[in-house]
PALOZA-293654 format. One line per field, with one value per residue: chain; x negated, y, z negated of N, C-alpha, C in turn. Coordinates in steps of 0.001 Angstrom, whole numbers, plus 500000, padded with zeros to 6 digits. Layout:
REM residues N
unit <- A, ...;
nxx <- X, ...;
nyy <- Y, ...;
nzz <- Z, ...;
caxx <- X, ...;
cayy <- Y, ...;
cazz <- Z, ...;
cxx <- X, ...;
cyy <- Y, ...;
czz <- Z, ...;
//
This chain:
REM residues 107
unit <- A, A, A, A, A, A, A, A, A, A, A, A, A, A, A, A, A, A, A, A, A, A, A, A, A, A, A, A, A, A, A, A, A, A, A, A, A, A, A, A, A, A, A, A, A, A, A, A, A, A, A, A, A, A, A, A, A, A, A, A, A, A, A, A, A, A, A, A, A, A, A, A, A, A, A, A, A, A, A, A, A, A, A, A, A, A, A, A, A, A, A, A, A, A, A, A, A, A, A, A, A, A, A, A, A, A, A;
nxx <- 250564, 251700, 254923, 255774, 257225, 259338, 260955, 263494, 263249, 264825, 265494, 263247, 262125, 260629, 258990, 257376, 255552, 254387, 252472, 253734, 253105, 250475, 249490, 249812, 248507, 247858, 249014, 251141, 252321, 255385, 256595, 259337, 260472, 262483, 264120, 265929, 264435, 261105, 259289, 257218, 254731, 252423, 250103, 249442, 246556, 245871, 245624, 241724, 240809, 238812, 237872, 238618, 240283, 242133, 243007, 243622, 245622, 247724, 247803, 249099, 251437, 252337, 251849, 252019, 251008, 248582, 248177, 248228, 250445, 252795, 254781, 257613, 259000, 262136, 262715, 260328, 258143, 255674, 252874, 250802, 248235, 248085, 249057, 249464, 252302, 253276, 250684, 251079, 253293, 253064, 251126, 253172, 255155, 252583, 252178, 254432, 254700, 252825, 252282, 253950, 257357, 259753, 263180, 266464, 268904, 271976, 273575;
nyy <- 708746, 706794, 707002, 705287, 705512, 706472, 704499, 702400, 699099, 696958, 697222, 696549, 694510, 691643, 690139, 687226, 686568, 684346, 684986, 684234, 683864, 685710, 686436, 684132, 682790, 684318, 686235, 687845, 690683, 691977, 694494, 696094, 699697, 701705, 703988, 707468, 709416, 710621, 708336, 707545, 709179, 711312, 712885, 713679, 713633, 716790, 716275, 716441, 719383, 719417, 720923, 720183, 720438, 719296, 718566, 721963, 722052, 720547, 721407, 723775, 722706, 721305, 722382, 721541, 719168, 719963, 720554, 719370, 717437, 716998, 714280, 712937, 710374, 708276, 705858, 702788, 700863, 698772, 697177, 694178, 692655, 689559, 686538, 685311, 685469, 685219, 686183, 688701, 689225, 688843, 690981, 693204, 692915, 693625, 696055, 697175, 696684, 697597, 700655, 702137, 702981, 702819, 703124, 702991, 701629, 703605, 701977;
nzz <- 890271, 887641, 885614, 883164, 880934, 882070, 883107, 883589, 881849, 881657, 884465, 885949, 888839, 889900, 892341, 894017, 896848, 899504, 902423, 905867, 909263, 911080, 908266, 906855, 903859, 902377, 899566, 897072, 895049, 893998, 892467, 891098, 890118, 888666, 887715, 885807, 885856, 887292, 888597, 889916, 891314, 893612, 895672, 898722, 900659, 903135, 906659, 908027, 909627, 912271, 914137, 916546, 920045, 919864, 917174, 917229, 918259, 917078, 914752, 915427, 916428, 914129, 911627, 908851, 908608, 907655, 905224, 901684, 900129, 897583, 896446, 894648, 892975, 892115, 892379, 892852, 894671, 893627, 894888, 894596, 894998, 894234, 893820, 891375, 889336, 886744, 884840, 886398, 885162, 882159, 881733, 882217, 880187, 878342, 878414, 877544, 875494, 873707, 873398, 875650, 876197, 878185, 879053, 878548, 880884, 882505, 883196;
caxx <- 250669, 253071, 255381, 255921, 258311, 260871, 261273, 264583, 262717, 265277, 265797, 261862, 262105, 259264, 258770, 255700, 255489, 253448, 252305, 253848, 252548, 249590, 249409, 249463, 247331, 247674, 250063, 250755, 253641, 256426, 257196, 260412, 260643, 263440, 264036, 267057, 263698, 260526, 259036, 255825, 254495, 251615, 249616, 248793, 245574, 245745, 244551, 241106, 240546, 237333, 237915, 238740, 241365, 243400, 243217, 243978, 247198, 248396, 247975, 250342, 252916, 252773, 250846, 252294, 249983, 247236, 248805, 248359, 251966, 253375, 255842, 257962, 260159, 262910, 262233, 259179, 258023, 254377, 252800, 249861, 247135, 247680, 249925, 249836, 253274, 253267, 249666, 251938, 254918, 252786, 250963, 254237, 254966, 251278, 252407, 255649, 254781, 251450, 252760, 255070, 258462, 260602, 264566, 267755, 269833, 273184, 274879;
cayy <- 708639, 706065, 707586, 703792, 705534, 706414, 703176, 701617, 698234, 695980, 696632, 696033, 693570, 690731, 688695, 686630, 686458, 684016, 685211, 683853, 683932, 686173, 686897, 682921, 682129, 685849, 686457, 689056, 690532, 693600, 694868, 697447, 699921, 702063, 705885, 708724, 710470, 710405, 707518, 707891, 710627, 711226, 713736, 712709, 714668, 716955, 716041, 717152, 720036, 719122, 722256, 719796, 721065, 718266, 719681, 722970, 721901, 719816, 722821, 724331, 722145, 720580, 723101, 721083, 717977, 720650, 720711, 718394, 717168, 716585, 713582, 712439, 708910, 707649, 704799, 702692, 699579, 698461, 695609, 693592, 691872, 688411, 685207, 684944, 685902, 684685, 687101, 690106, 689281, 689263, 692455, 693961, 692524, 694174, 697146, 697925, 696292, 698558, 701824, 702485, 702649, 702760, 703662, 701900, 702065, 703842, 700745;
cazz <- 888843, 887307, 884212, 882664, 879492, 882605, 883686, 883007, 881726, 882185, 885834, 886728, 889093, 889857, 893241, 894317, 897988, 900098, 904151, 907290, 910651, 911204, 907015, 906431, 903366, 901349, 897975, 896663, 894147, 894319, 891155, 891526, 889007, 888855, 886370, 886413, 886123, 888055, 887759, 890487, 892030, 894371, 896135, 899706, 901174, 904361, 907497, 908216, 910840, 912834, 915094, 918019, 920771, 919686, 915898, 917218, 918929, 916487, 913887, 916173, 916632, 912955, 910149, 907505, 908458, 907207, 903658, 900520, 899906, 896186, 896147, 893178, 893167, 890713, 892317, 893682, 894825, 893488, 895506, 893669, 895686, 893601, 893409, 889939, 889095, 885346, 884710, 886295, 883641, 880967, 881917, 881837, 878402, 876902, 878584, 877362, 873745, 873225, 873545, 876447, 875536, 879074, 878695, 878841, 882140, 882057, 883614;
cxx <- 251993, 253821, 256138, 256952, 259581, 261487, 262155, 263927, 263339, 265881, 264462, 262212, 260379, 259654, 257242, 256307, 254274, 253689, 252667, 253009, 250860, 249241, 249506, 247973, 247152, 249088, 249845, 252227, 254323, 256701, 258117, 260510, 261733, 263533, 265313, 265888, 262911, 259622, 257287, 255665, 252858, 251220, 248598, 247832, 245972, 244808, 243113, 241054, 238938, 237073, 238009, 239659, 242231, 244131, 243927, 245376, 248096, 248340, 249006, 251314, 253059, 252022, 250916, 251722, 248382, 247302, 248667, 249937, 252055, 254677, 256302, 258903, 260678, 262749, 260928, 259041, 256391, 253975, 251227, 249368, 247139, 248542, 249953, 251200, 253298, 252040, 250493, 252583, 254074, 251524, 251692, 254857, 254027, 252036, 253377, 256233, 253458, 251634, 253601, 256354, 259856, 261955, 265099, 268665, 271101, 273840, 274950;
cyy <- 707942, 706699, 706373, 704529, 705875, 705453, 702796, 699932, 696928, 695756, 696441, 694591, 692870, 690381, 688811, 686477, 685734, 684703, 684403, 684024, 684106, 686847, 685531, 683162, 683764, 686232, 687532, 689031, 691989, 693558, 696175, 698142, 701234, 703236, 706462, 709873, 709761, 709349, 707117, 709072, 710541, 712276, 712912, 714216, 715102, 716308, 716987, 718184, 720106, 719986, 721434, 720834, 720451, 718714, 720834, 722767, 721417, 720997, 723174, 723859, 721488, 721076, 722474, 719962, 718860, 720756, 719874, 718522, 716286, 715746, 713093, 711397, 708854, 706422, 704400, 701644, 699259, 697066, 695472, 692572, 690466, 687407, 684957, 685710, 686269, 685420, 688764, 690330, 689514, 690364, 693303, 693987, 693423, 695238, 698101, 697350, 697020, 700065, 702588, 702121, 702501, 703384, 702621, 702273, 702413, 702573, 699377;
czz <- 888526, 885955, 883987, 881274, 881008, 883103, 882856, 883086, 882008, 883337, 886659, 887363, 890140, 891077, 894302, 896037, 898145, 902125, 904768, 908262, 910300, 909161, 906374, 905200, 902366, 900525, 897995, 896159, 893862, 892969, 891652, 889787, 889378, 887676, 886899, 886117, 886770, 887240, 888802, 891148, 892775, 895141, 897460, 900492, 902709, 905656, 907673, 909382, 911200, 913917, 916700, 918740, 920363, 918182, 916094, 917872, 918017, 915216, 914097, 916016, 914804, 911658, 909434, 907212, 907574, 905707, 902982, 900657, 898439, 896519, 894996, 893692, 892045, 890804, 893096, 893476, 894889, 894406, 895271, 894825, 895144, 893642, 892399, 889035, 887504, 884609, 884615, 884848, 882598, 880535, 881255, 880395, 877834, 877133, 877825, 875683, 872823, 873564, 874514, 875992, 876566, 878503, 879113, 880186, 881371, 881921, 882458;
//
């Protein structure tokens, strides 16, 4: 879940990336967004237990893989499947001119 009003708006930062090597020929675009509150958060699912031996060991040595886990970020780094840089930006524009209201950085 993104919270788009904690976002300090004028430190979102934009960059378009093209692939090298083995990633030749695929874009894509980082948006950084930055909060002195939380500004994503996420709930990552437990592993399943399939009653293997391997399951049952790893229980053992690591229970906490068996657990949902609640994370929160101040910051976070989005990355967009597209090369269209200039589409992103003015995303971010509707976004934060149609009812999101972000904050001002201290600095």
């Amino acid at each position: 879940m993104y919270r788009l009003n904690n976002v300090h708006t004028e430190r979102i930062e934009m960059r378009a990336w093209k692939g090298t090597g083995i990633r030749i020929g695929e874009e894509w675009i980082t948006v950084k967004l930055h909060g002195d509150e939380i500004v994503f958060e996420e709930t990552t699912e437990p592993m399943t237990d399939d009653g293997s031996e391997l399951a049952r060991l790893m229980r053992q040595s690591r229970p906490d893989l068996f657990r949902p886990h609640h994370n929160v970020y101040k910051e976070h780094e989005l990355t967009l499947k597209t090369g269209d840089l200039n589409r992103v930006k003015r995303a971010w524009t509707y976004i934060y001119s149609h009812g999101c209201t972000g904050k001002q950085s201290p600095f």
